[in-house]
C-alpha positions in Angstrom: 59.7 96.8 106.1 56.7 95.1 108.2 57.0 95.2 111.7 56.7 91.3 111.7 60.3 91.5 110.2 61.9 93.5 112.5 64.7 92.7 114.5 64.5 89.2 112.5 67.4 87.3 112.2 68.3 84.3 110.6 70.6 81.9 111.5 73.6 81.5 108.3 72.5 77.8 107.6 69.2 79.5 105.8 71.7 80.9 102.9 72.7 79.2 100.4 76.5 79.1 100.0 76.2 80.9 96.4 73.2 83.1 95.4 72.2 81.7 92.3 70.5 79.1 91.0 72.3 75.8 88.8 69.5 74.9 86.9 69.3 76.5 84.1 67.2 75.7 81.3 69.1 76.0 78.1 73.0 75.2 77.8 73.3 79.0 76.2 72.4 80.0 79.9 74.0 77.4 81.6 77.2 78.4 79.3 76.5 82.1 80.7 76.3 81.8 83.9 79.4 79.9 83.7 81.8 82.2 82.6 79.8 85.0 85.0 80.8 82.3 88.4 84.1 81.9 86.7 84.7 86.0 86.0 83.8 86.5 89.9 85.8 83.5 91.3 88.7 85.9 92.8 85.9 88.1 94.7 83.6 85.0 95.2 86.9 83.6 97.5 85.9 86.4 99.7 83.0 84.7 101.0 82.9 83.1 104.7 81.4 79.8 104.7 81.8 78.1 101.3 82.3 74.6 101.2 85.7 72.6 100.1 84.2 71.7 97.1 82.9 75.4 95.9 86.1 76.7 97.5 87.9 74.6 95.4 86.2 75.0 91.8 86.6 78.9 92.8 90.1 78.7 93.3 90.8 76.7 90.0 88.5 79.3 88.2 90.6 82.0 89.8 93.9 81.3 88.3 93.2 82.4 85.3 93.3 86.2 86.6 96.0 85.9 89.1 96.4 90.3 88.6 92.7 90.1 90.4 94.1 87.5 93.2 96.9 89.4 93.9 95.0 92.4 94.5 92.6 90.7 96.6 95.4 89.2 98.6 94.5 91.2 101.7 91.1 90.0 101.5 92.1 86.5 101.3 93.9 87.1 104.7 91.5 88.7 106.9 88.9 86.2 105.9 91.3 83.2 106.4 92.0 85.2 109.9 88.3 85.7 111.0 87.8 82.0 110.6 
């Protein structure tokens, strides 16, 4: 790492809420990345900081593998307790 880094920090507002990109060039890869946001939706819910709208399209996406939810529960908790 280069000294000029260390001990850097940043504050959370220089993230983006989600770390990929939504442009996507072709449909295929649109279609792909899709069904990859909507595979992760239970862990995504993790996250601290998502916005209603995000949190809300997650949570849809989500219910289609309420065995994942369920065991993520916990999770769900101490997150909604941290905040």
């Amino acid at each position: 790492m280069p000294a000029t880094l260390a001990g850097r920090e940043l504050p959370a507002e220089q993230f983006p809420e989600l770390p990929w990109r939504t442009d996507w060039g072709s449909e295929r890869d649109a279609a792909l990345m899709a069904d990859y946001v909507a595979w992760s939706a239970p862990r995504l819910l993790t996250l601290h900081g998502l916005g209603d709208q995000i949190r809300a399209a997650l949570e849809v996406a989500a219910r289609r593998q309420a065995e994942v939810v369920d065991g993520l529960y916990p999770l769900y908790r101490a997150s909604s307790i941290a905040a």
